[in-house]
N, CA, C and O of each residue as an XYZ file, in Angstrom:
408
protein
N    -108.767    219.675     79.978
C    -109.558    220.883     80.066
C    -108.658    222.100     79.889
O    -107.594    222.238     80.491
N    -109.203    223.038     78.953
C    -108.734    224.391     78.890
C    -108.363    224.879     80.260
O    -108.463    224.097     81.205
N    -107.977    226.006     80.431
C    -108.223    226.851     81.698
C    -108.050    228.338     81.089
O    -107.433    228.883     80.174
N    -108.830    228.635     81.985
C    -108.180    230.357     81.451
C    -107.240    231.559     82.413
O    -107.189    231.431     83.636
N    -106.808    232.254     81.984
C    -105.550    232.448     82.446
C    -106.022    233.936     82.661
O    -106.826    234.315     81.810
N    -105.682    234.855     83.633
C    -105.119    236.253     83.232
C    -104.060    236.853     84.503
O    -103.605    236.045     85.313
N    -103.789    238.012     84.579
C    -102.707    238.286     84.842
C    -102.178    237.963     86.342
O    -101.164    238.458     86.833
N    -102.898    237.204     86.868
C    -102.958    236.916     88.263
C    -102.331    235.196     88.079
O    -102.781    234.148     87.616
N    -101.159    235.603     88.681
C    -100.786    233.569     88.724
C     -99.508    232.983     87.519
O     -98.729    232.030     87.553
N     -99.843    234.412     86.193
C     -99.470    233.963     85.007
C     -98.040    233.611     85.245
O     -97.706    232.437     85.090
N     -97.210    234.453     85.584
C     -95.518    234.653     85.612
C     -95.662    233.261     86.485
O     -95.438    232.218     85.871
N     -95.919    233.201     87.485
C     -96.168    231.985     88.832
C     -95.808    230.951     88.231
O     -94.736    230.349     88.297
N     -97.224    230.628     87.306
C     -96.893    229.077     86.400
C     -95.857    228.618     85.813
O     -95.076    227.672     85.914
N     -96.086    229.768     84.997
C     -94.694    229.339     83.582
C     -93.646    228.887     84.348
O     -92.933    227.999     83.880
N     -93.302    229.572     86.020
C     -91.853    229.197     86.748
C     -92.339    227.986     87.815
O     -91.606    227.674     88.753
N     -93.250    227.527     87.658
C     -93.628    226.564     89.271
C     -94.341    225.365     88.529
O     -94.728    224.411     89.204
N     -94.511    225.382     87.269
C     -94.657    223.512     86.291
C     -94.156    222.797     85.850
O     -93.415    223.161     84.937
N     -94.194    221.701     86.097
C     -92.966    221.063     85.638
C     -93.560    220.151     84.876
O     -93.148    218.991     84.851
N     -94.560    220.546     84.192
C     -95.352    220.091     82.601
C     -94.973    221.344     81.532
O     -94.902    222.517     81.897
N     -94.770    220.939     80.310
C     -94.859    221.814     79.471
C     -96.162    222.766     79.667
O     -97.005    222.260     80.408
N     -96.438    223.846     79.228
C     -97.488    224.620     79.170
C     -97.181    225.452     77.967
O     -96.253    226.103     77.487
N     -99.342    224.860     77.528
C     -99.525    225.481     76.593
C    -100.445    226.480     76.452
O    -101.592    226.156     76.763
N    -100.287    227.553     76.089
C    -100.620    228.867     76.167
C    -101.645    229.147     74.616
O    -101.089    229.116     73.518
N    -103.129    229.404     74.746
C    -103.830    230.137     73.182
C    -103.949    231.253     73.717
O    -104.462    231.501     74.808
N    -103.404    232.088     72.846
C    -104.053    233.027     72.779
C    -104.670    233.507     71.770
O    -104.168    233.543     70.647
N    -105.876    233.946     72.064
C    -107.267    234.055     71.372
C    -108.273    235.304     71.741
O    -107.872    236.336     72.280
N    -109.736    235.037     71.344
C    -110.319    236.319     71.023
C    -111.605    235.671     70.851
O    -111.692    234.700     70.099
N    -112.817    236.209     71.607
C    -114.176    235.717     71.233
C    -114.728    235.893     69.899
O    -115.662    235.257     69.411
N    -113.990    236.906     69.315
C    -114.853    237.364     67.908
C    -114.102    236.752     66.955
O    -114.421    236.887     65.774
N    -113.145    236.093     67.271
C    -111.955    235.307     66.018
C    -112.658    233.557     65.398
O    -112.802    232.462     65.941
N    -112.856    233.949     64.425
C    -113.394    232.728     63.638
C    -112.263    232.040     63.540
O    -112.444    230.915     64.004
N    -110.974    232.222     63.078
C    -109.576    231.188     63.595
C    -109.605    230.805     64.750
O    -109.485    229.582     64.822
N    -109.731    231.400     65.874
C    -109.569    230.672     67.265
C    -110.682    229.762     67.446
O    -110.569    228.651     67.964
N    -112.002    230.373     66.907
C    -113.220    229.171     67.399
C    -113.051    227.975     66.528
O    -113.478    226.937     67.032
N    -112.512    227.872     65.299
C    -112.462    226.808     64.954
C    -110.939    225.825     65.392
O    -110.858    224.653     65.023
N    -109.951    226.412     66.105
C    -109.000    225.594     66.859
C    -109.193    225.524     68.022
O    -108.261    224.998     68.630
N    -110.357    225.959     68.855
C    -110.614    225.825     70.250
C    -110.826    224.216     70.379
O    -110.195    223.615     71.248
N    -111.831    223.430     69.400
C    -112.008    222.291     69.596
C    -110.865    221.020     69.642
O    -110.911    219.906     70.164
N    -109.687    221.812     68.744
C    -108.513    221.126     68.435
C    -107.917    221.320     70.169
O    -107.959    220.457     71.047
N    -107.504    222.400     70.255
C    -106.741    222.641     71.622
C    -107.633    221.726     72.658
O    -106.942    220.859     73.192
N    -109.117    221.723     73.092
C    -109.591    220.965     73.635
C    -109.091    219.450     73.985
O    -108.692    218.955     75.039
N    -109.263    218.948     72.755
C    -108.859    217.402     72.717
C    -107.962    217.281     72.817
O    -107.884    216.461     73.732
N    -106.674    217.606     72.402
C    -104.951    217.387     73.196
C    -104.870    218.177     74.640
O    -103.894    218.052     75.378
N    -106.077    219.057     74.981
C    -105.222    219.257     76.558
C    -105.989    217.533     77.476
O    -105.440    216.861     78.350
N    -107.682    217.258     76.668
C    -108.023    216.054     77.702
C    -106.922    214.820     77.091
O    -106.624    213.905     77.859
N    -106.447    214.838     75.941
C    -106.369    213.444     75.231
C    -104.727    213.143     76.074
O    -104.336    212.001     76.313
N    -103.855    214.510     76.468
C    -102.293    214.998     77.218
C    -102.526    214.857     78.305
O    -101.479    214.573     78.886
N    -103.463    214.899     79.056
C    -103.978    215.850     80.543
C    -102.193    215.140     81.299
O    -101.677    215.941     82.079
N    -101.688    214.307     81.160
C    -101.033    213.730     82.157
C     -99.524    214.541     81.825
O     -98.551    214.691     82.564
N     -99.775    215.038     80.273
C     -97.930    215.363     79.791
C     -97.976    217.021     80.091
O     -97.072    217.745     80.508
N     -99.391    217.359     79.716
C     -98.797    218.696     79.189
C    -100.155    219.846     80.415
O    -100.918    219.244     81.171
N    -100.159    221.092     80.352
C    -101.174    221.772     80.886
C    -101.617    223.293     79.946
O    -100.944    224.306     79.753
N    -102.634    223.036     79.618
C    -103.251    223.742     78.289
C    -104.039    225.122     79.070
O    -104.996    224.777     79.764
N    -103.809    226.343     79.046
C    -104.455    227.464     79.487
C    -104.686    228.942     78.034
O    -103.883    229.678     77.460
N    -105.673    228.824     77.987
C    -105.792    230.429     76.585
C    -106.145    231.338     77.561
O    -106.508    231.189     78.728
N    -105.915    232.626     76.640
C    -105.581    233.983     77.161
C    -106.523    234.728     76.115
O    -106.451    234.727     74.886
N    -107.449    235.380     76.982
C    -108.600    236.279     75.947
C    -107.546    237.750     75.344
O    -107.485    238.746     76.064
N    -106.989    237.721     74.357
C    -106.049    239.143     74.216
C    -107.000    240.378     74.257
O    -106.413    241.431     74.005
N    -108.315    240.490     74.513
C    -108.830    241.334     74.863
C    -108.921    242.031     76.124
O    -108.968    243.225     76.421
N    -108.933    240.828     76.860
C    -109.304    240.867     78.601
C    -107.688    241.016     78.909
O    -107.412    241.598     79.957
N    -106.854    240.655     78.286
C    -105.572    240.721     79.167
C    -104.457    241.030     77.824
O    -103.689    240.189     77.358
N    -104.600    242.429     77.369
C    -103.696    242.908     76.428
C    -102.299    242.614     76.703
O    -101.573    242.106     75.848
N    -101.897    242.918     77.875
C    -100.633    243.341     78.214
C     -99.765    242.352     78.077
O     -98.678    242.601     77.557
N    -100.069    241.064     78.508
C     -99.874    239.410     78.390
C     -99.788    239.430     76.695
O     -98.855    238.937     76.061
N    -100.649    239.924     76.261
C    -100.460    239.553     74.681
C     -99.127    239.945     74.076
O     -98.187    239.327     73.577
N     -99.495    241.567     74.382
C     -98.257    242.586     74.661
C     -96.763    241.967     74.550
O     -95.981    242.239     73.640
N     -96.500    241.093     75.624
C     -95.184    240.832     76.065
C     -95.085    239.897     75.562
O     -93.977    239.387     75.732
N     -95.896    239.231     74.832
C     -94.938    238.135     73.725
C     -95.464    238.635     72.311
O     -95.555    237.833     71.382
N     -95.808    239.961     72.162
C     -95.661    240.507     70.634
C     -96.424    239.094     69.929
O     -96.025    238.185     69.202
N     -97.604    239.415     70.505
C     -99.090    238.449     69.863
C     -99.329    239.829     69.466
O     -99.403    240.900     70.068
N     -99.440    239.394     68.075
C     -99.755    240.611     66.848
C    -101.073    239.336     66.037
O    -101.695    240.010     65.215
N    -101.452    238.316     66.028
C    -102.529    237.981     65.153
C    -102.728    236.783     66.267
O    -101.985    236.414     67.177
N    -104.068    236.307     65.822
C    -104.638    235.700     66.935
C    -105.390    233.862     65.618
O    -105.969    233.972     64.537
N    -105.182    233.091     66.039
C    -104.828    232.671     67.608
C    -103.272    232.516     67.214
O    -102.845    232.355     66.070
N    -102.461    232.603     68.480
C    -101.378    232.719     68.448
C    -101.035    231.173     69.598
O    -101.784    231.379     70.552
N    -100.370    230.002     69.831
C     -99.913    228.935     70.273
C     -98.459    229.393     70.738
O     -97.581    229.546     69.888
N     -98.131    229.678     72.512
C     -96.703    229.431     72.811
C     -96.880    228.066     73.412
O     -97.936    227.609     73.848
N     -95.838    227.539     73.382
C     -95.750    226.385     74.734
C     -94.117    226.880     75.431
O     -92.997    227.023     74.940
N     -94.537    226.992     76.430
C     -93.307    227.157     77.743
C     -92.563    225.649     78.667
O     -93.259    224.798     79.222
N     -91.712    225.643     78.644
C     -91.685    224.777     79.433
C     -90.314    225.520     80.719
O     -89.644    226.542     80.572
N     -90.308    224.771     81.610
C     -89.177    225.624     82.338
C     -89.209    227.395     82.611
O     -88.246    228.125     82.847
N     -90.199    227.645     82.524
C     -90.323    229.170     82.195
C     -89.760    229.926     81.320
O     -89.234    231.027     81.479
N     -89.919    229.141     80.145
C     -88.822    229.778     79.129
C     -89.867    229.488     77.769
O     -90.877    228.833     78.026
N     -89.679    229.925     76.402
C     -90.821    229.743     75.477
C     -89.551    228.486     75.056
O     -88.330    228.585     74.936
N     -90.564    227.237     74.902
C     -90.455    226.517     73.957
C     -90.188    226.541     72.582
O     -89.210    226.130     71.956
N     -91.438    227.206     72.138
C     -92.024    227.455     70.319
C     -93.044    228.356     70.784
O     -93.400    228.666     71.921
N     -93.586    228.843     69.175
C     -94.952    229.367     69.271
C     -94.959    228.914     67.860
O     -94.014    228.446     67.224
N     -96.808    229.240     67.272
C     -97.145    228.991     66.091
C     -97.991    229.937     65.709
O     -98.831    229.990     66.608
N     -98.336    230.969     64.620
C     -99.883    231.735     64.749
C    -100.393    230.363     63.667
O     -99.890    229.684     62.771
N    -101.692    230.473     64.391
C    -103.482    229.862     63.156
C    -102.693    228.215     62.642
O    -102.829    227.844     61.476
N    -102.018    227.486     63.506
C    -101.762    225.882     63.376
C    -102.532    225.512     62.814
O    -103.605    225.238     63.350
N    -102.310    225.331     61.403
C    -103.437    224.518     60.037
C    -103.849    223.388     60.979
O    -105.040    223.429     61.286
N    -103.264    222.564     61.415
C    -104.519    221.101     61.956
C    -103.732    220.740     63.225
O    -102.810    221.271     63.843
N    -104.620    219.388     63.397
C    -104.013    218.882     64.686
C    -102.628    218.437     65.067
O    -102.124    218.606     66.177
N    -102.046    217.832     64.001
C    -100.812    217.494     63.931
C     -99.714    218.367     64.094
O     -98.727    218.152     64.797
N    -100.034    219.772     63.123
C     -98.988    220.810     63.491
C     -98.686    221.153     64.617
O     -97.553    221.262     65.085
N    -100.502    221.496     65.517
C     -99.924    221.765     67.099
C     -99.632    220.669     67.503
O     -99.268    220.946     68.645
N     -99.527    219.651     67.404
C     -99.005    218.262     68.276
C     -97.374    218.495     67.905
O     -96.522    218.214     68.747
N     -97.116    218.869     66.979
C     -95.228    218.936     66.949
C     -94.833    219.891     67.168
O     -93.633    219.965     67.431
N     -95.594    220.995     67.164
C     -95.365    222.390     68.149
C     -94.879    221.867     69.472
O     -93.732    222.099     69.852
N     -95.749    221.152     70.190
C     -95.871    221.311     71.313
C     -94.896    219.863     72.240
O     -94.469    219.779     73.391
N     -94.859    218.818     70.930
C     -93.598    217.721     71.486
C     -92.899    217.829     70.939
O     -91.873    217.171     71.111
């Protein structure tokens, strides 16, 4: 399951998981994000045990977008250790974010 994230908790996680975390950030009106929402879906249930999957509305929580210079949407970090892993903008298919993110 997704979760959604905003500025309450955020810094917290990234330093207190000791799963990778993966971060969308996205946008209700973005026809790129709605069509990778279903993708992100199925690797956070298909992972649930490796990894922990949370998106970020860059509307509702600019500032978050802000600080990792999310300039186009959807934008993919994964953190692990509280530190950025990778990021990807608009991951053509499933596979790309799957090697993004292992």
């Amino acid at each position: 399951m997704v979760i959604k994230l905003d500025n309450k908790g955020f810094d917290e996680l990234l330093q207190t998981s000791e799963k990778p975390i993966v971060v969308d950030f996205t946008a209700d009106w973005c026809p790129y994000c709605k069509r990778l929402a279903p993708i992100i879906e199925e690797i956070a249930v298909e992972h649930a045990n490796e990894i922990e999957v949370y998106y970020v509305n860059t509307d509702e929580q600019p500032d978050i977008a802000e600080r990792y210079d999310v300039m186009t949407i959807p934008t993919i970090y994964v953190f692990q250790n509280g530190e950025t892993k990778g990021s990807a903008v608009n991951p053509p298919t499933k596979q790309a974010l799957l090697q993004l993110i292992f």
